[in-house]
C-alpha positions as CSV (number, residue, x, y, z in Angstrom):
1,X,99.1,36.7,3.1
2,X,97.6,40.1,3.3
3,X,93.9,41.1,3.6
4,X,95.1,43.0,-0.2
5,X,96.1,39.5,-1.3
6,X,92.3,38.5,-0.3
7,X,91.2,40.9,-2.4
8,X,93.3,40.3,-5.3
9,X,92.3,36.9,-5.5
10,X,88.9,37.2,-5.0
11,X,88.6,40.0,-7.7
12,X,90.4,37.7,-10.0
13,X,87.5,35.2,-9.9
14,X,85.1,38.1,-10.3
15,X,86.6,39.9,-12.9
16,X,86.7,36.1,-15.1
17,X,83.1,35.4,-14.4
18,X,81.8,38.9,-16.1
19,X,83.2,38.1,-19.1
20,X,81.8,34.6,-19.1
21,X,78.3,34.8,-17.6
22,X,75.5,38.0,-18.5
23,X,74.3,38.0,-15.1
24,X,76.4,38.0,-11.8
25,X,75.4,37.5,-8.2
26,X,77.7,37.8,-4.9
27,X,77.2,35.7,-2.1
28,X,79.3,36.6,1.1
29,X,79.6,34.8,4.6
30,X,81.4,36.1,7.4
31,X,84.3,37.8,6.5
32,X,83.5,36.8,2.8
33,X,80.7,39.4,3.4
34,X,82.8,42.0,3.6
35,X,84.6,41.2,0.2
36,X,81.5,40.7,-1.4
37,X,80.4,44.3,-0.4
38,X,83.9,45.4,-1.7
39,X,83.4,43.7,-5.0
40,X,80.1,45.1,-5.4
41,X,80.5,48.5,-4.8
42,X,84.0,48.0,-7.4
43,X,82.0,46.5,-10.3
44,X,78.7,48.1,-11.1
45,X,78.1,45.1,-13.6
46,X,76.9,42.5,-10.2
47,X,73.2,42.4,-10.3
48,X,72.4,41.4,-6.7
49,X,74.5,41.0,-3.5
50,X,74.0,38.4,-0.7
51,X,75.4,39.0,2.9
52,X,75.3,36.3,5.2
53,X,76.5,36.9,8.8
54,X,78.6,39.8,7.7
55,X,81.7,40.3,10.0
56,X,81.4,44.8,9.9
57,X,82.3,44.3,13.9
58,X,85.1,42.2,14.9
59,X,84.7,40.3,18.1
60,X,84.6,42.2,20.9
61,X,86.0,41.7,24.5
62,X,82.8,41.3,26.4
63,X,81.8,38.6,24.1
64,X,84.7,36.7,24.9
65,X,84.3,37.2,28.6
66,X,80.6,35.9,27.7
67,X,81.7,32.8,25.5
68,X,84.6,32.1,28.0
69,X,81.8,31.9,30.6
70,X,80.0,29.0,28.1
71,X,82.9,27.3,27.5
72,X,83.1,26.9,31.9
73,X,79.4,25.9,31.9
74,X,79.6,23.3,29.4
75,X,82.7,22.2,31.4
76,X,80.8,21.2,33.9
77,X,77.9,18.9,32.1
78,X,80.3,17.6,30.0
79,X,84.1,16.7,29.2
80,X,85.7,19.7,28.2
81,X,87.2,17.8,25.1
82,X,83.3,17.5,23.7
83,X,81.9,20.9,24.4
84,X,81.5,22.3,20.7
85,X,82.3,26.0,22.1
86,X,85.8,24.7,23.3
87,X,86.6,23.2,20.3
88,X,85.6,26.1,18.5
89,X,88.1,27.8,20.3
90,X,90.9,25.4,20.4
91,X,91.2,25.5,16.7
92,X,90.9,29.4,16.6
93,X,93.6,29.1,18.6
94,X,96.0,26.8,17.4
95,X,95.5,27.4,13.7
96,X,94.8,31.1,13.0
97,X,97.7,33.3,12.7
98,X,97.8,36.6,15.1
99,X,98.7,37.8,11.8
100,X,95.6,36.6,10.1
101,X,93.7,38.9,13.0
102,X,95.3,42.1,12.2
103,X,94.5,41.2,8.7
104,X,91.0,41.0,9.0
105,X,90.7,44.2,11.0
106,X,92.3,46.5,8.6
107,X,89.8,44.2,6.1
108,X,86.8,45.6,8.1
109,X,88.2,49.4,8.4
110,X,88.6,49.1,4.3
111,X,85.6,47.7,3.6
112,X,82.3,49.1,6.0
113,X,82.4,52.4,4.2
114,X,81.7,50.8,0.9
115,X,78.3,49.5,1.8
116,X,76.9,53.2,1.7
117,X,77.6,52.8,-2.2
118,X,75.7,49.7,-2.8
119,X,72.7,50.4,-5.1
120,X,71.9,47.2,-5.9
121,X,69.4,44.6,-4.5
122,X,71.1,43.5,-1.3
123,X,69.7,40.1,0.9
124,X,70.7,40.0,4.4
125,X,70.5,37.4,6.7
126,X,71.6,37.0,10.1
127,X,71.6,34.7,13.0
128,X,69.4,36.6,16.0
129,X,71.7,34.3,18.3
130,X,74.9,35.1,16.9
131,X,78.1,34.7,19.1
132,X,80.6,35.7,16.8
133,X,79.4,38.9,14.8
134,X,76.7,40.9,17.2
135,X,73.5,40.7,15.0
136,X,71.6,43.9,16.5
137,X,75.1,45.7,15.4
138,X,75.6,43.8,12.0
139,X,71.9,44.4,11.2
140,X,71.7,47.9,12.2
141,X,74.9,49.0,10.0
142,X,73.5,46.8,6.9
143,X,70.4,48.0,7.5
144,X,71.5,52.0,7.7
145,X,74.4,51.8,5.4
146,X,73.1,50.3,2.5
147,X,71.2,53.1,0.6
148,X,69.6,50.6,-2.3
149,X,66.9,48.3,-1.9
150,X,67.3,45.7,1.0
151,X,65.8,41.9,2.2
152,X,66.3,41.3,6.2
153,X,66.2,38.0,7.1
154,X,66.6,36.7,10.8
155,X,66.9,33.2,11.4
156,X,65.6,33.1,14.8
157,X,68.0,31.0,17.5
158,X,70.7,30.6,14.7
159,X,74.4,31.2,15.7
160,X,76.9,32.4,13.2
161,X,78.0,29.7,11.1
162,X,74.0,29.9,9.4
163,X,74.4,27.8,6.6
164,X,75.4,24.9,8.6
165,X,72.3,25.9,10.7
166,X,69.0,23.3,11.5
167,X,67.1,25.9,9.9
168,X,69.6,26.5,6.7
169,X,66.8,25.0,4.6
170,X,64.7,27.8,5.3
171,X,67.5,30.1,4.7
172,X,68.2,28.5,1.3
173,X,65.1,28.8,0.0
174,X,64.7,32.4,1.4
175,X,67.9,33.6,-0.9
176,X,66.9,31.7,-3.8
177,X,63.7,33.6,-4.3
178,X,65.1,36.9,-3.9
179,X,67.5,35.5,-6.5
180,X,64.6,35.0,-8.8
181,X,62.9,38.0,-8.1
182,X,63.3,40.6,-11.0
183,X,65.5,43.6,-10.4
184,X,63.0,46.5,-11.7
185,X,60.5,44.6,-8.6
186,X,62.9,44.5,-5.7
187,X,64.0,48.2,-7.0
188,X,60.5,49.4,-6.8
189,X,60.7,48.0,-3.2
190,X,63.4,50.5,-1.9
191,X,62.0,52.4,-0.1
192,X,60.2,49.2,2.2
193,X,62.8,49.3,5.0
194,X,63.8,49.2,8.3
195,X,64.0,52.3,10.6
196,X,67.5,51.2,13.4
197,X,64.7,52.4,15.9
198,X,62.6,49.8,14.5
199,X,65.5,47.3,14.2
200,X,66.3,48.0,17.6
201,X,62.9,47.4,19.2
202,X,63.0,44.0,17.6
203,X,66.4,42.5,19.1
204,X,64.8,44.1,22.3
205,X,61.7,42.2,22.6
206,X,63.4,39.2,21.3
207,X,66.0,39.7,24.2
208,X,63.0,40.0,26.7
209,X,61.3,37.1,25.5
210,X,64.1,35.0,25.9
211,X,64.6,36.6,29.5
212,X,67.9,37.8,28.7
213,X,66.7,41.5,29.9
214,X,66.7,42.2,33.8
Protein backbone atom coordinates (compact mmCIF):
# COMPACT_ATOMS: atom_id res chain seq x y z
CA UNK A 1 0.00 0.00 0.00
CA UNK A 2 1.02 3.45 -1.21
CA UNK A 3 0.75 6.85 0.60
CA UNK A 4 -1.70 7.37 -3.12
CA UNK A 5 -3.71 4.34 -1.97
CA UNK A 6 -4.16 6.43 1.49
CA UNK A 7 -5.44 9.04 -0.34
CA UNK A 8 -7.70 7.25 -2.49
CA UNK A 9 -9.39 5.71 0.19
CA UNK A 10 -9.73 8.40 2.34
CA UNK A 11 -11.18 10.60 -0.49
CA UNK A 12 -13.57 7.86 -1.15
CA UNK A 13 -15.19 8.40 2.28
CA UNK A 14 -15.12 12.10 1.77
CA UNK A 15 -16.41 12.35 -1.51
CA UNK A 16 -19.72 9.88 -0.11
CA UNK A 17 -20.31 12.02 2.86
CA UNK A 18 -20.80 15.45 0.65
CA UNK A 19 -23.47 14.02 -0.99
CA UNK A 20 -25.12 12.74 2.15
CA UNK A 21 -24.58 15.37 4.80
CA UNK A 22 -24.97 19.60 4.05
CA UNK A 23 -22.26 20.37 6.29
CA UNK A 24 -18.79 18.56 6.48
CA UNK A 25 -15.95 18.86 9.03
CA UNK A 26 -12.32 17.15 8.92
CA UNK A 27 -10.67 15.91 11.81
CA UNK A 28 -7.02 14.85 11.36
CA UNK A 29 -4.40 13.13 13.95
CA UNK A 30 -0.97 12.55 13.21
CA UNK A 31 -0.40 11.52 9.92
CA UNK A 32 -4.33 11.75 9.41
CA UNK A 33 -3.51 15.44 9.71
CA UNK A 34 -1.83 15.64 6.77
CA UNK A 35 -4.70 13.92 4.71
CA UNK A 36 -7.13 16.04 6.25
CA UNK A 37 -5.25 19.22 5.05
CA UNK A 38 -5.05 17.45 1.56
CA UNK A 39 -8.73 16.79 1.50
CA UNK A 40 -9.44 20.22 2.42
CA UNK A 41 -7.58 22.14 0.29
CA UNK A 42 -9.19 19.40 -2.70
CA UNK A 43 -12.79 19.99 -1.80
CA UNK A 44 -13.82 23.59 -1.13
CA UNK A 45 -17.35 22.15 -0.01
CA UNK A 46 -15.55 21.15 3.95
CA UNK A 47 -16.65 23.90 6.25
CA UNK A 48 -13.94 23.55 8.98
CA UNK A 49 -10.69 21.57 9.38
CA UNK A 50 -9.31 20.08 12.63
CA UNK A 51 -5.53 19.25 12.99
CA UNK A 52 -4.47 17.29 15.84
CA UNK A 53 -0.73 16.61 16.30
CA UNK A 54 -0.06 17.07 12.65
CA UNK A 55 2.97 15.00 11.41
CA UNK A 56 4.38 18.18 8.68
CA UNK A 57 8.09 17.04 10.25
CA UNK A 58 8.89 13.47 10.31
CA UNK A 59 10.98 12.30 13.26
CA UNK A 60 14.11 13.44 13.29
CA UNK A 61 17.58 11.94 14.39
CA UNK A 62 18.29 13.90 17.43
CA UNK A 63 14.95 12.96 18.76
CA UNK A 64 15.74 9.55 18.64
CA UNK A 65 19.14 9.95 20.13
CA UNK A 66 16.89 11.86 22.85
CA UNK A 67 14.00 9.12 23.26
CA UNK A 68 16.81 6.33 23.02
CA UNK A 69 18.31 8.17 26.06
CA UNK A 70 14.51 7.67 27.89
CA UNK A 71 14.14 4.43 26.96
CA UNK A 72 18.01 3.83 29.06
CA UNK A 73 16.66 5.88 32.00
CA UNK A 74 13.53 4.09 32.47
CA UNK A 75 15.74 0.96 32.17
CA UNK A 76 17.08 1.60 35.10
CA UNK A 77 13.82 2.33 37.58
CA UNK A 78 12.10 -0.22 36.01
CA UNK A 79 12.03 -3.61 33.88
CA UNK A 80 12.73 -2.70 30.52
CA UNK A 81 9.66 -4.89 29.43
CA UNK A 82 7.32 -2.19 31.38
CA UNK A 83 8.78 1.09 30.32
CA UNK A 84 5.87 2.58 28.05
CA UNK A 85 8.67 4.32 25.72
CA UNK A 86 10.24 0.77 25.00
CA UNK A 87 7.23 -0.63 24.11
CA UNK A 88 6.41 2.09 22.08
CA UNK A 89 9.29 1.34 20.21
CA UNK A 90 9.12 -2.35 20.13
CA UNK A 91 6.02 -2.29 18.17
CA UNK A 92 7.21 0.47 15.81
CA UNK A 93 9.62 -1.74 15.22
CA UNK A 94 8.34 -5.01 14.70
CA UNK A 95 5.10 -4.10 13.00
CA UNK A 96 5.68 -1.01 10.72
CA UNK A 97 7.01 -1.73 7.35
CA UNK A 98 10.38 0.30 6.23
CA UNK A 99 8.09 0.60 3.46
CA UNK A 100 5.35 2.20 5.37
CA UNK A 101 8.22 4.94 6.34
CA UNK A 102 9.09 5.93 2.85
CA UNK A 103 5.48 6.11 2.44
CA UNK A 104 4.77 8.60 4.85
CA UNK A 105 7.67 10.83 3.78
CA UNK A 106 6.77 11.30 0.27
CA UNK A 107 3.03 11.76 2.20
CA UNK A 108 4.53 14.82 3.98
CA UNK A 109 6.56 16.31 0.86
CA UNK A 110 2.89 16.04 -1.09
CA UNK A 111 0.97 17.43 1.41
CA UNK A 112 2.76 20.63 3.62
CA UNK A 113 2.40 22.85 0.63
CA UNK A 114 -1.36 22.48 0.59
CA UNK A 115 -1.88 24.11 3.91
CA UNK A 116 -1.02 27.57 2.33
CA UNK A 117 -4.39 27.06 0.44
CA UNK A 118 -6.56 26.41 3.30
CA UNK A 119 -9.16 29.21 3.75
CA UNK A 120 -11.33 27.76 5.93
CA UNK A 121 -11.63 27.75 9.78
CA UNK A 122 -8.73 25.63 10.83
CA UNK A 123 -8.34 24.31 14.92
CA UNK A 124 -5.03 23.21 15.93
CA UNK A 125 -3.94 21.52 18.78
CA UNK A 126 -0.77 20.29 19.81
CA UNK A 127 0.97 18.59 22.60
CA UNK A 128 3.77 21.27 24.14
CA UNK A 129 5.57 17.96 25.17
CA UNK A 130 5.48 16.20 22.10
CA UNK A 131 8.09 13.41 21.41
CA UNK A 132 7.10 12.37 18.17
CA UNK A 133 6.11 15.54 15.91
CA UNK A 134 8.28 18.73 17.35
CA UNK A 135 5.47 21.11 18.51
CA UNK A 136 7.40 24.55 18.27
CA UNK A 137 8.08 23.15 14.42
CA UNK A 138 4.41 21.69 13.83
CA UNK A 139 2.92 24.91 15.38
CA UNK A 140 5.05 27.35 13.66
CA UNK A 141 4.38 25.86 10.03
CA UNK A 142 0.48 25.58 10.86
CA UNK A 143 0.54 28.66 12.31
CA UNK A 144 2.52 30.49 9.06
CA UNK A 145 1.18 28.28 6.45
CA UNK A 146 -2.36 28.45 6.87
CA UNK A 147 -3.50 31.88 5.43
CA UNK A 148 -7.40 31.49 6.72
CA UNK A 149 -8.64 31.99 10.05
CA UNK A 150 -6.86 29.77 12.83
CA UNK A 151 -7.59 28.29 16.72
CA UNK A 152 -4.08 27.33 18.59
CA UNK A 153 -4.57 25.12 21.22
CA UNK A 154 -1.62 23.77 23.42
CA UNK A 155 -2.28 21.15 25.77
CA UNK A 156 0.41 21.87 28.19
CA UNK A 157 2.68 18.60 29.28
CA UNK A 158 0.75 16.41 26.63
CA UNK A 159 2.77 14.03 24.39
CA UNK A 160 1.64 13.11 20.99
CA UNK A 161 -0.89 10.64 21.10
CA UNK A 162 -3.38 13.86 22.68
CA UNK A 163 -6.58 12.27 22.61
CA UNK A 164 -5.58 9.46 24.68
CA UNK A 165 -4.16 12.29 26.91
CA UNK A 166 -5.25 12.96 30.98
CA UNK A 167 -6.22 16.29 29.78
CA UNK A 168 -8.18 14.99 26.36
CA UNK A 169 -11.37 16.10 28.16
CA UNK A 170 -10.27 19.53 27.93
CA UNK A 171 -9.21 19.06 24.50
CA UNK A 172 -12.64 17.61 23.53
CA UNK A 173 -14.56 20.16 24.68
CA UNK A 174 -12.08 22.81 23.18
CA UNK A 175 -12.84 21.36 19.41
CA UNK A 176 -16.43 21.04 20.01
CA UNK A 177 -16.94 24.74 20.53
CA UNK A 178 -15.05 25.80 17.64
CA UNK A 179 -17.24 23.30 15.95
CA UNK A 180 -20.21 25.21 16.98
CA UNK A 181 -18.97 28.44 16.52
CA UNK A 182 -20.50 30.00 13.19
CA UNK A 183 -18.30 30.38 10.12
CA UNK A 184 -19.08 34.26 9.26
CA UNK A 185 -17.65 34.60 13.41
CA UNK A 186 -14.47 32.64 13.26
CA UNK A 187 -13.98 34.34 9.64
CA UNK A 188 -14.30 37.76 11.08
CA UNK A 189 -11.50 36.50 13.50
CA UNK A 190 -8.76 36.02 10.78
CA UNK A 191 -6.79 38.27 11.24
CA UNK A 192 -6.42 37.29 15.44
CA UNK A 193 -3.15 35.28 14.99
CA UNK A 194 -0.01 34.37 15.93
CA UNK A 195 3.33 36.10 14.80
CA UNK A 196 6.25 32.64 14.64
CA UNK A 197 8.21 35.34 16.70
CA UNK A 198 5.48 35.24 19.10
CA UNK A 199 5.01 31.48 18.78
CA UNK A 200 8.59 31.12 19.30
CA UNK A 201 8.85 33.22 22.51
CA UNK A 202 6.22 30.91 23.94
CA UNK A 203 7.92 27.34 23.56
CA UNK A 204 10.89 29.33 24.87
CA UNK A 205 9.70 30.38 28.14
CA UNK A 206 7.87 27.23 28.51
CA UNK A 207 11.33 25.43 27.87
CA UNK A 208 12.84 27.73 30.58
CA UNK A 209 10.32 27.20 33.02
CA UNK A 210 10.59 23.67 32.81
CA UNK A 211 14.49 24.15 33.12
CA UNK A 212 15.12 22.55 29.93
CA UNK A 213 17.28 25.82 28.82
CA UNK A 214 21.01 26.06 30.08
Amino acid sequence: MTYKDWIVFVDSILSQMLKEDDEVYIIGFSMGGLLAGWLARHYPEVKKLVLLSTAVNAMEWPQLVENSKQVLTEAKEVTLKNSPMFKRYQKKVTETPWTSTLQFKKMVALAKPVFEHIEIPTFIAQGSADQVVPAEKSVNFLMESIPGPKELFILEGSKHVICQDEQADKLFAAVLTFLQKDVAVLNANKENRFSSRSLNRFFYFRQQNLGLLN
